[in-house]
C-alpha positions as CSV (number, residue, x, y, z in Angstrom):
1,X,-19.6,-3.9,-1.9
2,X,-21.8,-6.6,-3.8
3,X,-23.5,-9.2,-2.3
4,X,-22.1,-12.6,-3.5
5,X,-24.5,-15.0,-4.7
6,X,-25.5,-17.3,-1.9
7,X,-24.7,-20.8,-4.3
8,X,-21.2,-18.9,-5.2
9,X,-20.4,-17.7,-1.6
10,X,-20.8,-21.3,-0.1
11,X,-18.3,-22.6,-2.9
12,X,-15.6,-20.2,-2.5
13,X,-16.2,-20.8,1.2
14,X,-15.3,-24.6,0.9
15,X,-12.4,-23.8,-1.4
16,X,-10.6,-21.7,1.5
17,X,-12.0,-24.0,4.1
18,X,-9.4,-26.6,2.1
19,X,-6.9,-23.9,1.5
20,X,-6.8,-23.7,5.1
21,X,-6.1,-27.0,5.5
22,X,-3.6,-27.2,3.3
23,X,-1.7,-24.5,4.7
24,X,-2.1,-26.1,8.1
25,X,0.3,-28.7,6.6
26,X,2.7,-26.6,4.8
27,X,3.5,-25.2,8.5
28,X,4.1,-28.2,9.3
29,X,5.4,-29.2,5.7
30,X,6.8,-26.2,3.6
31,X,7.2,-26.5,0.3
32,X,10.4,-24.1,-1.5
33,X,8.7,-23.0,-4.7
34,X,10.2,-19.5,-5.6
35,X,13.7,-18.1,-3.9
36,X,14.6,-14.8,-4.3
37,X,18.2,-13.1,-4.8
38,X,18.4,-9.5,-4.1
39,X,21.8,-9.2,-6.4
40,X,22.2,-5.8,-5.0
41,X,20.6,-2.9,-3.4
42,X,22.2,-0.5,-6.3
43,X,19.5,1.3,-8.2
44,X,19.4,4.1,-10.9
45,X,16.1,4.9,-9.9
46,X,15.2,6.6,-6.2
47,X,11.3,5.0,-6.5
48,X,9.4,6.9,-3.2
49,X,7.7,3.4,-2.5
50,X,10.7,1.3,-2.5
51,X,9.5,-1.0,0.1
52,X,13.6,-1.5,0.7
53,X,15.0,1.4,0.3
54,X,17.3,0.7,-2.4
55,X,19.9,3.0,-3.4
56,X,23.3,2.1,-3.7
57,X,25.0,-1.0,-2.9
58,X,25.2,-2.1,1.0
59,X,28.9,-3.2,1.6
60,X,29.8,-6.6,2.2
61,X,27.6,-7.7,-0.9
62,X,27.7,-11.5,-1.9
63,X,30.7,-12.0,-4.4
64,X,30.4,-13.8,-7.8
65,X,31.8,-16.6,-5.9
66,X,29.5,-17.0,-3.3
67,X,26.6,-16.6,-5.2
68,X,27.3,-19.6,-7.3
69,X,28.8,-22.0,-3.7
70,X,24.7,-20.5,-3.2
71,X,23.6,-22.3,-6.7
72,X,25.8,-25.2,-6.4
73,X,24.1,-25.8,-2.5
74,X,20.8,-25.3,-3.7
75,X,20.7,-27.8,-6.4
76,X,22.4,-30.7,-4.4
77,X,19.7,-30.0,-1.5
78,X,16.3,-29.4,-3.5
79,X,14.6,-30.8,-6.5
80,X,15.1,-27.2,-8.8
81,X,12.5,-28.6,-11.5
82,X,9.8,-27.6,-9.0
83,X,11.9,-24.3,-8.1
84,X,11.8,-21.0,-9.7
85,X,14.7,-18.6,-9.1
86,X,13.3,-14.9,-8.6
87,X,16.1,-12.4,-9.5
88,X,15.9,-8.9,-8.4
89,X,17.5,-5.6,-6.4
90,X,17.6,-2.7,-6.9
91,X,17.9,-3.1,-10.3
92,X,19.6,-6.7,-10.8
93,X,21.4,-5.6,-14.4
94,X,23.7,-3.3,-12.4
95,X,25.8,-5.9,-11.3
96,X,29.0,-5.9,-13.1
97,X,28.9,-10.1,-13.3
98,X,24.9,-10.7,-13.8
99,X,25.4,-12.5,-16.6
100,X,28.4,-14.8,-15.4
101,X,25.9,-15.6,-11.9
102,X,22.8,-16.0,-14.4
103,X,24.8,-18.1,-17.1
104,X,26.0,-20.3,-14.1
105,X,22.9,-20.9,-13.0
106,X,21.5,-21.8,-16.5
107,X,24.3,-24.5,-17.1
108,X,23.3,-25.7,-13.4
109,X,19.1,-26.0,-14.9
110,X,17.5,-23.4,-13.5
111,X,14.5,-21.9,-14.2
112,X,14.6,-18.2,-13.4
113,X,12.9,-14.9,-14.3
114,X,13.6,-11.1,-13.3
115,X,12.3,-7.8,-11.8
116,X,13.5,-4.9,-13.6
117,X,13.0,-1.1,-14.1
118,X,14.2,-2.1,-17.7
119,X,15.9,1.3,-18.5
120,X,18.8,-0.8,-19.1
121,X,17.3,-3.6,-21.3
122,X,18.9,-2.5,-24.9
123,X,18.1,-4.9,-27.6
124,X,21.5,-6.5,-26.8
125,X,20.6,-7.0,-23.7
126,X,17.4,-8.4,-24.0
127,X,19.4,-10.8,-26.4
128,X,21.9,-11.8,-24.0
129,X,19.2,-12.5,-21.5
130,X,17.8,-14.8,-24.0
131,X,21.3,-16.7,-23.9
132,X,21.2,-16.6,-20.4
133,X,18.1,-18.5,-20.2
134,X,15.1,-16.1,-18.6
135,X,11.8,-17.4,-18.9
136,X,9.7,-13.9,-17.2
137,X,10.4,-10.7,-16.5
138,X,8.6,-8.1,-14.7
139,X,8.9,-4.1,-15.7
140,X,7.6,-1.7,-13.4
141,X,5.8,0.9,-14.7
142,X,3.8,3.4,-12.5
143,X,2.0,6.3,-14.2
144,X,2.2,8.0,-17.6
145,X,5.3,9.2,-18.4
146,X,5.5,12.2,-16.5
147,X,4.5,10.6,-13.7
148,X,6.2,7.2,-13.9
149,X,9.4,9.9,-14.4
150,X,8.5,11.7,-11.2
151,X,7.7,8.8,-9.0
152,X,10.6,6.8,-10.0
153,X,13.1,9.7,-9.7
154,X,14.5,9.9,-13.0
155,X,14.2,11.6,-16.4
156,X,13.4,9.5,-18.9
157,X,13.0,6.7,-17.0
158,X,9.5,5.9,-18.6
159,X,10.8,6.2,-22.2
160,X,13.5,4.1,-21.3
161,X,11.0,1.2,-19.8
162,X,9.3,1.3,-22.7
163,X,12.4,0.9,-24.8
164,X,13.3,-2.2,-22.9
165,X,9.9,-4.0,-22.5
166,X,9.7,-3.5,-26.6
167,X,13.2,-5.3,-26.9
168,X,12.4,-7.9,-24.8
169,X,8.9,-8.4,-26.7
170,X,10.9,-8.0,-29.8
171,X,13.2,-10.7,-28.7
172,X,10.6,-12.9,-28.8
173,X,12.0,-15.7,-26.6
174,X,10.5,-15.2,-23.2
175,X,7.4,-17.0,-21.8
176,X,6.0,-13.4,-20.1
177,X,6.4,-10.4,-20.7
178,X,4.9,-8.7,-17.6
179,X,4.4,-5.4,-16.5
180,X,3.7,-4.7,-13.3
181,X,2.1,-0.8,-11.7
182,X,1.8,0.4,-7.9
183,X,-0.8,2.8,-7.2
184,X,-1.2,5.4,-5.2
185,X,-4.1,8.3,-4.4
186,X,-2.5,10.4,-7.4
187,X,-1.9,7.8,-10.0
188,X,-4.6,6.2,-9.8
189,X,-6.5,8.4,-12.0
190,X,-4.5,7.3,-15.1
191,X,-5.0,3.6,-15.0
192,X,-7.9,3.6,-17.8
193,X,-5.2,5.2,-19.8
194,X,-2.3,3.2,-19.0
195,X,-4.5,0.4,-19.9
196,X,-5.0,1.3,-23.5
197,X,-1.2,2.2,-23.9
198,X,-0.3,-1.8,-22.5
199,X,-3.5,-3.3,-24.4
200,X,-1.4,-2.2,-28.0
201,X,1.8,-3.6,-27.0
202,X,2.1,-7.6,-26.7
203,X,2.9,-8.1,-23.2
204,X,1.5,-11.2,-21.6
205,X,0.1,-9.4,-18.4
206,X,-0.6,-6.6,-16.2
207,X,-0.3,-6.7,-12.4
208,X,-1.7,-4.0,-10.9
209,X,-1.3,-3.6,-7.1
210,X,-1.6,-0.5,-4.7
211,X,0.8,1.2,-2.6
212,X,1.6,-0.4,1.1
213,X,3.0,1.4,4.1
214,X,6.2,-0.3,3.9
215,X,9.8,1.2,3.0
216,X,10.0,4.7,1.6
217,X,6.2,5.1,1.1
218,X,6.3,5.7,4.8
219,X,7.3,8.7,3.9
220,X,4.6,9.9,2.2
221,X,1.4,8.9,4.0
222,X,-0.7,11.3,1.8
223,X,-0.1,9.1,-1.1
224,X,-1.8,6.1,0.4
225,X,-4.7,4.7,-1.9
226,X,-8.1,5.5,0.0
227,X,-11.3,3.7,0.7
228,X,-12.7,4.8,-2.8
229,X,-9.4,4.2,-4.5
230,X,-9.3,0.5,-3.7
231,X,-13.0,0.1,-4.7
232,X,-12.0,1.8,-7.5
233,X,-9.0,-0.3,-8.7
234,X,-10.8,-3.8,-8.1
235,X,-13.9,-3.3,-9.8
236,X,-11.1,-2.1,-12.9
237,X,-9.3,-5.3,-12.5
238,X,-12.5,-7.5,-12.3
239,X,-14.0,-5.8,-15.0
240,X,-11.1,-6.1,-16.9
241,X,-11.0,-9.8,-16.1
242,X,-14.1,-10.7,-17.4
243,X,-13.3,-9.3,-20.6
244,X,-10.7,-11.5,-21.2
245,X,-8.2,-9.5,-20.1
246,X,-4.7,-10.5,-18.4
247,X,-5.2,-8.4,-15.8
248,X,-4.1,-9.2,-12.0
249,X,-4.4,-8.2,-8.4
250,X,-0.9,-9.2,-7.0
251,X,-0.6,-11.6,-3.7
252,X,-0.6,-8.7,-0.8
253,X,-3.7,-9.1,0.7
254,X,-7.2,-11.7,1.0
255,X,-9.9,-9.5,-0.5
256,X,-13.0,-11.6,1.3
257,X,-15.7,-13.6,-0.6
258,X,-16.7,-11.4,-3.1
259,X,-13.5,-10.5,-4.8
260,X,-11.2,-13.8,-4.1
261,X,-10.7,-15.0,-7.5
262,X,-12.1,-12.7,-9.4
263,X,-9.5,-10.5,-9.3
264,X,-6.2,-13.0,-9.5
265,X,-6.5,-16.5,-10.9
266,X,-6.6,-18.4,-7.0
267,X,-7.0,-17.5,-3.6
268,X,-5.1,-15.3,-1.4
269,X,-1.9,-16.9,0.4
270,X,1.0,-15.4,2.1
271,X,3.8,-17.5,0.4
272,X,6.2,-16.0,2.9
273,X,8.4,-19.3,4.8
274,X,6.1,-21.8,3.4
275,X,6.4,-21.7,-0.1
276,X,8.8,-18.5,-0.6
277,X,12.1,-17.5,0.6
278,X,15.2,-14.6,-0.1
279,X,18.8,-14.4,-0.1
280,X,19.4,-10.9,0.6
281,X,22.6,-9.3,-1.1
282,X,24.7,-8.9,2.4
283,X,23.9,-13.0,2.8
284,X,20.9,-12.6,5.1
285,X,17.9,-15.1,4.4
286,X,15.0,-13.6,4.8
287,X,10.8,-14.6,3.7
288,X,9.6,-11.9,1.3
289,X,11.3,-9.3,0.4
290,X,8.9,-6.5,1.3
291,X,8.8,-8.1,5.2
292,X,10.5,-5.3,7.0
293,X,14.3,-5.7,7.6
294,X,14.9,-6.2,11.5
295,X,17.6,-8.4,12.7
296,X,14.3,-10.5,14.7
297,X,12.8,-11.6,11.2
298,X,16.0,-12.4,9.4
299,X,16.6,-16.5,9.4
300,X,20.2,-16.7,9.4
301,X,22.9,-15.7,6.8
302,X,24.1,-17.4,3.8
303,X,27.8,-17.1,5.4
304,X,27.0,-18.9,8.0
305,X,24.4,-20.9,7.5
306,X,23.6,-23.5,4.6
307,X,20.5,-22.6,3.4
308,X,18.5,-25.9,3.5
309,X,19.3,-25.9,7.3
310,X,17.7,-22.8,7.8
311,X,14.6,-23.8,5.7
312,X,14.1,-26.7,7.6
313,X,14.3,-25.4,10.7
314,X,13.5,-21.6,11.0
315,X,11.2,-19.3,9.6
316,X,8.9,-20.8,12.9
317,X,7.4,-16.8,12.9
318,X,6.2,-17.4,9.5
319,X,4.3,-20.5,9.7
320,X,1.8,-20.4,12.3
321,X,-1.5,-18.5,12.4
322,X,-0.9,-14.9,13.5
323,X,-4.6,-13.6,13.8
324,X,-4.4,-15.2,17.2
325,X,-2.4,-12.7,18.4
326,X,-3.9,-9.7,17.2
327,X,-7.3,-8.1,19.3
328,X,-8.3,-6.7,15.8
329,X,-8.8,-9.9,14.4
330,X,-9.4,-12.3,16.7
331,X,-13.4,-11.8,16.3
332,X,-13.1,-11.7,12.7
333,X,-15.3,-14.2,10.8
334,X,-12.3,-14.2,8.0
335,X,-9.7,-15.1,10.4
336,X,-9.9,-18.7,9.1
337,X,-9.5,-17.2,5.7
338,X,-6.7,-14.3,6.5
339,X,-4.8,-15.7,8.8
340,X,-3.7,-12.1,9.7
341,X,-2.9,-11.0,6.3
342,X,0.3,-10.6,4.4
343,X,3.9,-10.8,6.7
344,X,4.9,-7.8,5.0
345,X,2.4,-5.7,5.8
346,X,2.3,-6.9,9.7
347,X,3.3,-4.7,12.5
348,X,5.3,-7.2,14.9
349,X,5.7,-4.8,17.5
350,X,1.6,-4.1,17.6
351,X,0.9,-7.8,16.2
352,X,-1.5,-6.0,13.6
353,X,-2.2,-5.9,10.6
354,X,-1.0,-2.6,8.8
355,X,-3.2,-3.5,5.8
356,X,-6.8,-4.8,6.3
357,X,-9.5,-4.8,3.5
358,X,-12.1,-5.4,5.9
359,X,-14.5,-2.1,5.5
360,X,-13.4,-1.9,2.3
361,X,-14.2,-4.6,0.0
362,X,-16.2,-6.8,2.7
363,X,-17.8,-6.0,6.3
């Protein structure tokens, strides 16, 4: 850990200082920015750090139908030119009628982009998404081939990732091209490599973010990145950073003074039920994804429920300020700063934080 220079540190103290106070009045205030659809829990792959266990499709999925009622809603209640559509699953492309739900929502003016594992992205595909109107993608790719094949739980599951993010660069019509890597205490070892395989293709950036104890990787507690391989992945990222590279820390956690925005392009915030929600694929609205899936978190259900109702006047667990119930951080001079840390990685019967970088990257 670095000491930050004293003229720096009292800067990036004022910028959270306001951040703080601007997320005071987003509680008060939210602001719908991105909304996820989880199309379906369906997934070729059987990834060990699924953080929601995706597998095969849940019954009682939202029909073709019902997912556009969800567009039609949605655009007669919000302004959609400050709204992003987030498409994901399991793997999205798996559903029979993507196209027909994504087309729809193109004609409608949406802005949208997708997570994918990209095995299935063939050059007609990648084409067809162009039609559809995609502006970003993100591919996951987690290790060198052999490793990306093992963790993900299919042969040929890097080469075909590969395949796709070249078609979709190829294509030539998207804004980014992302990929995006989860790290672990094994893989961690191969991200100076995996670098210079992604620095000779043309994607637009690399987010790099680390394994959390959420979802399957519960299952595997061994894997979990330690002290050293933390350390070891932000001074990567920063280093990469100041070289001009398009590398990034992803949202999970506030990283104290020395590494908030250095490692990402602004300051740690939890967009969870202030600026982000989800439409699951049985109907159930949800905050992040990743937020564990217990009937006391979920908002209401897109059956039910219209969904600006629910915006309006739930999600009450995600905007307030949960460090003040937690006897961990309660004395913490970052609590101002934290807030608790991430919803997803937040254990609500402990009212802890699963993930803290305290000890790690600041004392």
């Amino acid at each position: 850990m670095n000491p930050v220079h004293p003229v720096i540190e009292e800067l990036k103290k004022q910028h959270l200082e306001r951040l703080s106070d601007h997320i005071e009045s987003l509680y008060v205030k939210p602001q719908l920015r991105h909304l996820f659809f989880e199309l379906t829990t369906a997934c070729n792959e059987h990834c060990f750090h699924c953080g929601s266990n995706c597998d095969k499709p849940q019954s009682g999925e939202l029909t073709t139908e019902e997912y556009k009622m969800i567009l039609d809603q949605i655009k007669e209640d919000f302004d959609i030119s400050r709204l992003q559509l987030c498409i994901t699953g399991g793997e999205p492309l798996l559903r029979r009628d993507f196209f027909e739900i994504m087309n729809y929502a193109k004609d409608l003016g949406f802005k949208w982009g997708m997570t994918s594992n990209a095995t299935l992205i063939t050059k007609e595909v990648a084409h067809k998404l162009a039609l559809a109107g995609m502006g970003t993608i993100s591919v996951s790719i987690d290790g060198l081939q052999q490793t990306h094949d093992r963790l993900r739980g299919m042969n040929r599951a890097y080469e075909l990732a590969m395949r796709g993010i070249n078609n979709l660069i190829d294509e030539g019509a998207f804004s980014s091209v992302q990929i995006t890597s989860v790290f672990n205490h094994e893989n961690i070892n191969e991200i100076d490599r995996m670098f210079e395989i992604f620095d000779g293709i043309d994607i637009d950036s690399w987010r790099v973010i680390n394994l959390e104890p959420i979802g399957r990787a519960l299952l595997r507690p061994e894997l979990m990145c330690t002290k050293e391989d933390l350390q070891k992945m932000f001074e990567f990222i920063r280093a990469k950073r100041r070289e001009g590279y398009p590398v990034m820390y992803g949202c999970s956690h506030y990283l104290g003074l020395d590494y908030e925005v250095e490692v990402r392009d602004w300051y740690w915030l939890c967009n969870a039920g202030v600026y982000t929600a989800s439409i699951m694929s049985n109907g159930d609205i949800g905050a992040c994804l990743d937020i564990e899936r217990r009937p006391d978190l979920m908002q209401g259900n897109i059956r039910k429920d219209r969904f600006k109702d629910i915006w309006e006047n739930e999600f009450k667990i995600f905007r307030r300020d949960k460090s003040c119930d937690s006897s961990s951080c309660r004395e913490c001079a970052h609590k101002g700063f934290c807030r608790g840390g991430a919803y997803h990685s937040w254990d609500y019967d402990r009212n802890e934080p699963l993930v803290c970088m305290k000890g790690v990257l600041f004392d």
